[in-house]
PAKERO-182173 format. One record per residue (C-alpha): x, y, z negated; residue number from 1. Coordinates in steps of 0.05 Angstrom, whole numbers, plus 5000, padded with zeros to 4 digits. Example, Ala and Ser with C-alpha at 12.3 -4.5 7.8 and 13.67 -1.06 7.14 Angstrom:
REM PAKERO-182173
<px = 5246 | py = 4910 | pz = 4844 | num = 1>;
<px = 5273 | py = 4979 | pz = 4857 | num = 2>;
END
This chain:
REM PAKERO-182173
<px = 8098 | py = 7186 | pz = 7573 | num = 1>;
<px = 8145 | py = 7229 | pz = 7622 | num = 2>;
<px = 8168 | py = 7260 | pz = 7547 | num = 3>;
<px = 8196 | py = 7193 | pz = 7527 | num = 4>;
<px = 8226 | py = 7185 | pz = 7590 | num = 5>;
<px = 8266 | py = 7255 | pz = 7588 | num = 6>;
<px = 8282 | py = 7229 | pz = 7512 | num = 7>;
<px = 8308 | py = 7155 | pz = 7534 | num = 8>;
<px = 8350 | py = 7182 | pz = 7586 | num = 9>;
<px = 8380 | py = 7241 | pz = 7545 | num = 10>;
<px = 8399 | py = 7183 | pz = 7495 | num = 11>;
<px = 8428 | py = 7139 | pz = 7551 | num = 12>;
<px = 8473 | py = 7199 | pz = 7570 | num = 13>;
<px = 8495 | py = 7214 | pz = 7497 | num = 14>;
<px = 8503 | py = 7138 | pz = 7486 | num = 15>;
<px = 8551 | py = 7120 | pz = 7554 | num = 16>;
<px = 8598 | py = 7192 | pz = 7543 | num = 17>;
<px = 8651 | py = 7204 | pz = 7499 | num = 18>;
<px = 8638 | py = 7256 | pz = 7448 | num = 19>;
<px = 8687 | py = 7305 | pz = 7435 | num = 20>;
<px = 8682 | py = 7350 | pz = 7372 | num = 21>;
<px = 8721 | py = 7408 | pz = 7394 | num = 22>;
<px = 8697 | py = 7451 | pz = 7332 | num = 23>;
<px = 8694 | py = 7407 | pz = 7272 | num = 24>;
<px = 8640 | py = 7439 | pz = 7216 | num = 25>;
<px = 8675 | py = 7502 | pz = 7179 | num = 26>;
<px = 8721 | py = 7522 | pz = 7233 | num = 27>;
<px = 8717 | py = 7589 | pz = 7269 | num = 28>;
<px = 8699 | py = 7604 | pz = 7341 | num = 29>;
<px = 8770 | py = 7608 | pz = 7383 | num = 30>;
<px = 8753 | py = 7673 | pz = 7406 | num = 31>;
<px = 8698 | py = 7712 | pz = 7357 | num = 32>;
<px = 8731 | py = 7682 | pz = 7298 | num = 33>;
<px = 8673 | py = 7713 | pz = 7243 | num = 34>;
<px = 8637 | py = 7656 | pz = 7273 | num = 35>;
<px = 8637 | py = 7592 | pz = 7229 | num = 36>;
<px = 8610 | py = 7529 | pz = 7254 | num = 37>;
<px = 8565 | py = 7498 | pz = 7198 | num = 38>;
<px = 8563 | py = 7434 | pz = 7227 | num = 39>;
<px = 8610 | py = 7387 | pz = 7281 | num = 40>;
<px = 8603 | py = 7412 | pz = 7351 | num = 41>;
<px = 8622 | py = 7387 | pz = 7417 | num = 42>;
<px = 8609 | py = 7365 | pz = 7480 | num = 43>;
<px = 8597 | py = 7303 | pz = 7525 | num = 44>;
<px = 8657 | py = 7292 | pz = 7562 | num = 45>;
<px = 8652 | py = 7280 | pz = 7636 | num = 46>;
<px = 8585 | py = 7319 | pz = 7641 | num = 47>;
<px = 8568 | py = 7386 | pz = 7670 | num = 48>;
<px = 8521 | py = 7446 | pz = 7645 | num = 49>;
<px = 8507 | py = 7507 | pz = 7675 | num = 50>;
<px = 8565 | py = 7535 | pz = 7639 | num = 51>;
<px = 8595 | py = 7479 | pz = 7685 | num = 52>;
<px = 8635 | py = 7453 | pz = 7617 | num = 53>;
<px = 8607 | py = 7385 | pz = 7589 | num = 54>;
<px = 8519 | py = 7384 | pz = 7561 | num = 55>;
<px = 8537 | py = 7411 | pz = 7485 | num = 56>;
<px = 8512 | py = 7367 | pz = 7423 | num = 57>;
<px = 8510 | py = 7384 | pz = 7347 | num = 58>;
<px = 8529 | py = 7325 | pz = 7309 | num = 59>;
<px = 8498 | py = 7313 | pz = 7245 | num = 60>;
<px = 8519 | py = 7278 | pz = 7181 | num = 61>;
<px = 8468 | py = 7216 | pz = 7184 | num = 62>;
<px = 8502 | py = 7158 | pz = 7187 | num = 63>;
<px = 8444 | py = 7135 | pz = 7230 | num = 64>;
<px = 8454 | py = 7168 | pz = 7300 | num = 65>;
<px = 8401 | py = 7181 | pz = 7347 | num = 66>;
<px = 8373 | py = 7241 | pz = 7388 | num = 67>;
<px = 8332 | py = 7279 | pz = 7347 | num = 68>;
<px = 8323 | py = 7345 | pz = 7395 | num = 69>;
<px = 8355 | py = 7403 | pz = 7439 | num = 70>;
<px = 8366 | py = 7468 | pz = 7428 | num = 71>;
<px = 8347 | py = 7510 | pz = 7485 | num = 72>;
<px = 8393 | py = 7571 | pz = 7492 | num = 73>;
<px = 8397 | py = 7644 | pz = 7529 | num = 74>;
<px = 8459 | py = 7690 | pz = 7514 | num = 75>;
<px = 8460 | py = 7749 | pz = 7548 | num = 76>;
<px = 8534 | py = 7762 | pz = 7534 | num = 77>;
<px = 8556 | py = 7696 | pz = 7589 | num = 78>;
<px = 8489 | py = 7698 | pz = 7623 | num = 79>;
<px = 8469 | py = 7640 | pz = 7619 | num = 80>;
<px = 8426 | py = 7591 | pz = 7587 | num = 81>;
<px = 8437 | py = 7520 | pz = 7560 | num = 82>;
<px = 8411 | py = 7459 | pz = 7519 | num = 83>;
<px = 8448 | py = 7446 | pz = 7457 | num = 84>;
<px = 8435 | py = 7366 | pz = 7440 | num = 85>;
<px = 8418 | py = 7351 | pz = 7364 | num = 86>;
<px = 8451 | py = 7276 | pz = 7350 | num = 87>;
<px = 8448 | py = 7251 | pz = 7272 | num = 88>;
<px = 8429 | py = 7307 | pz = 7247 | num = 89>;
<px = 8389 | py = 7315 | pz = 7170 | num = 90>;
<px = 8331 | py = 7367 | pz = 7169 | num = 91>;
<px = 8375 | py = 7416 | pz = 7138 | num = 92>;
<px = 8429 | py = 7404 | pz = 7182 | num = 93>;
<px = 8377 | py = 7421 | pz = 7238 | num = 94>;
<px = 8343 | py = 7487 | pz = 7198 | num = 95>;
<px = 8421 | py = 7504 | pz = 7199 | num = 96>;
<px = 8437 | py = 7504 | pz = 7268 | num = 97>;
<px = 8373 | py = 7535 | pz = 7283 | num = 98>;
<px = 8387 | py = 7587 | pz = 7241 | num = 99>;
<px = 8464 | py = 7601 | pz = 7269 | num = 100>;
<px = 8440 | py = 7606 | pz = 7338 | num = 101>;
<px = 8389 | py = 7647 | pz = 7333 | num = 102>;
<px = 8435 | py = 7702 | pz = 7278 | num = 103>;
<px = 8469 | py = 7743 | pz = 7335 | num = 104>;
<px = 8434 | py = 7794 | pz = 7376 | num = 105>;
<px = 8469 | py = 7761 | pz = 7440 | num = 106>;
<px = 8443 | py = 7692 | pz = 7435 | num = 107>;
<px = 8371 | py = 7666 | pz = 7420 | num = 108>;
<px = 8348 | py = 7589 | pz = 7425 | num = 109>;
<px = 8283 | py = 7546 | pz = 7416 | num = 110>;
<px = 8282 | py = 7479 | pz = 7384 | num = 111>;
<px = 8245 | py = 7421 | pz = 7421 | num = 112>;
<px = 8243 | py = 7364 | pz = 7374 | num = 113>;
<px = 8237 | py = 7294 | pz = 7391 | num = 114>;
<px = 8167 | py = 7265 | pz = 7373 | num = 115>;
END
């Protein structure tokens, strides 16, 4: 049961914040511009991760949105590691962003899925 409870409150968060999509799907990284985002990415505004910028979230193309998962991150190039929030996401959205952060040598993650 403590699962459900990380879940429900993850939710809450996402739910009460404003999400801003900062790099819509097909636009380039602002700085390593080879780097296309295959799906809307963001963050939760007025929230804080260790990057101390807002918790980031993937958001998917279901019109259904809900928390389906994180993405657990380490890149070695900032140092740091992070969660990565999956919201509306399809399977193959989720395959996707799996795939793109775990293609560069620099950055590695691990998908927790929601049960």
């Amino acid at each position: 049961m403590q699962n459900e409870a990380f879940w429900k409150m993850l939710t809450q968060m996402v739910e009460e914040s404003n999400i801003v999509i900062d790099r819509p799907k097909h636009t380039c990284h602002p700085v390593m511009t080879h780097i296309v985002y295959p799906v809307d990415y963001g963050y939760l505004n007025n929230t804080s991760s260790s990057d101390a910028e807002g918790i980031d979230i993937w958001v998917g193309s279901e019109p259904e949105k809900t928390v389906q998962g994180i993405l657990c991150t380490v890149d070695s190039w900032k140092r740091d590691s992070e969660i990565k929030i999956l919201y509306g996401c399809t399977e193959a959205e989720i395959q996707t962003i799996y795939a793109f952060t775990n293609a560069r040598d620099g950055m590695k993650g691990i998908l927790l899925r929601r049960e």
